[in-house]
N, C-alpha and C positions, 0 to 999 in steps of 0.2 A: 213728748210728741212735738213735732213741729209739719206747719204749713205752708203752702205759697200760693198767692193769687197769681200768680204768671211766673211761665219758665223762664229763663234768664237766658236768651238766644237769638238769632237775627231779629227777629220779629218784634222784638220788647229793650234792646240795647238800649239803644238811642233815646226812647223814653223815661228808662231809668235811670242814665246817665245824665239827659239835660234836665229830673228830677234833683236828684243828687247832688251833683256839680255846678249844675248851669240855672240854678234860679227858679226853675219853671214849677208852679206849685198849685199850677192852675189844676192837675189833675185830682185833687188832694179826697175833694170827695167821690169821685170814680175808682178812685185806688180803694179806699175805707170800703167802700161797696163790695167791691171782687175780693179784698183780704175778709170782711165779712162772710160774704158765700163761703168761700175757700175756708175758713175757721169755724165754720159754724158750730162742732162739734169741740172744740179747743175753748172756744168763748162763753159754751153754756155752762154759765155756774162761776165763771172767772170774775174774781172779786176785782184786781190790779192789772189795768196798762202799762207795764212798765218799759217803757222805750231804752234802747241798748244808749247807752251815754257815750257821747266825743270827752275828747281831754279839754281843757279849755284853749289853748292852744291850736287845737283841729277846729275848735269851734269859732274862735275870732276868721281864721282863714275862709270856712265855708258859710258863715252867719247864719246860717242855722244848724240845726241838726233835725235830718229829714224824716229820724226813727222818732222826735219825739212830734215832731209834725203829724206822721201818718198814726201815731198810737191818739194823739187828738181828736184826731177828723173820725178814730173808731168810735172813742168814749161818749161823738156825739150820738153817737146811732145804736150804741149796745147797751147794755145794763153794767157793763163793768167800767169801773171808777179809773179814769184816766190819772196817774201819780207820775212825773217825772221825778220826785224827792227821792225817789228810795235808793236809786243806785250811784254813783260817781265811778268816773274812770280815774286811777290814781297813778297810774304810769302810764308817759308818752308813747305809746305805740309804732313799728312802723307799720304802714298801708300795707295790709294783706294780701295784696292782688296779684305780687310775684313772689308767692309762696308758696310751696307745697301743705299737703296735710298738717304733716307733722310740725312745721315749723310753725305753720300759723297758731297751732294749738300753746307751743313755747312761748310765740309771739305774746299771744293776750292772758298768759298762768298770772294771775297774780293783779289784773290789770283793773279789778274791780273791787270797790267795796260799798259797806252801807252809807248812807248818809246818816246823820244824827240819831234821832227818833222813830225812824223807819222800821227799827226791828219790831218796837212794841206792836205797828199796824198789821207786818206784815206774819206772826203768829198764826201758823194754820191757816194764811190765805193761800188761795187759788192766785196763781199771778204770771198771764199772760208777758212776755216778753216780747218788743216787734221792735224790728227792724226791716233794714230795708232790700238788702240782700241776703239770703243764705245758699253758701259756697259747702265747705267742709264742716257749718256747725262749732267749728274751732270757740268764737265768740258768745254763740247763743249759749253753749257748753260751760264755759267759763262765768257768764252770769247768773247761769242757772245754781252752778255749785255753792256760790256765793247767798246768793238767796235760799238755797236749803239749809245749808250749814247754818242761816240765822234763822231758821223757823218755819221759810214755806209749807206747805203742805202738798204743793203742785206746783210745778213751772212748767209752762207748756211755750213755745214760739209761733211765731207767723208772722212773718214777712213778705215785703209784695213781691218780689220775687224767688227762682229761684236755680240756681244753675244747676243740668243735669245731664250727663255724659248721655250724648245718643247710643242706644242700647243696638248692636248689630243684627240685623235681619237674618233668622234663619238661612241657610242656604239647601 
């Protein structure tokens, strides 16, 4: 299962974009709020926050990463255990954004693994994934596999946003 606190559309661009790219982090516990509401059913019972990992690479360029920011600002307000340790990105990626389905899924096959010690904790936990956009799932997809394959027992997503093709109006 995955969730979104907002659609990803005129209305939310520009917010999640100057989140993202441009610095602005001031929203951090208003996002936690609304991915909250929006999760609320995903988070009951969710042992691990586990935010989607930058390469380090992605991460020097953007100095932070805004998935393990907003997975923070949850673990302050929920019962589930904020963990940035469990996942790493181990192939440079490129940016998703001018890809279709299919390829973004090729994009990131392969593009995660565990860190160290991480399997031992994560043994039949429940473990929330969040980031910060979801598009085609490609990525939440690819960490989730990662994480079952070591043990999970549940990987659910939710991120703050979420882009969704305007559905056409009866005629």
């Amino acid at each position: 299962h995955a969730s979104a606190a907002l659609a990803y559309d005129d209305g939310s661009r520009a917010l999640v974009l100057s989140f993202k790219h441009g610095g602005r982090t001031e929203g951090l516990s208003s996002f936690a709020a609304q991915m909250r509401r929006a999760g609320r059913d995903i988070l009951d019972g969710a042992d691990y926050l586990v935010p989607v990992p930058l390469h380090p690479s992605r991460l020097v360029r953007r100095r932070y990463n805004q998935a393990a920011l907003l997975a923070r600002a949850l673990g302050k307000i929920t019962n589930a255990q904020f963990d940035p340790d469990v996942l790493m990105r181990t192939k440079r990626t490129d940016s998703q954004g001018r890809f279709n389905a299919r390829q973004r899924a090729e994009n990131v096959r392969g593009a995660f693994s565990l860190r160290g010690k991480a399997k031992l904790r994560i043994q039949g936990a429940h473990i929330v994934l969040i980031d910060d956009v979801l598009t085609t799932g490609a990525t939440l997809e690819s960490c989730a596999r990662t994480l079952k394959q070591a043990g999970a027992a549940r990987v659910d997503g939710l991120c703050l946003a979420r882009v969704a093709k305007a559905a056409a109006l009866p005629t």
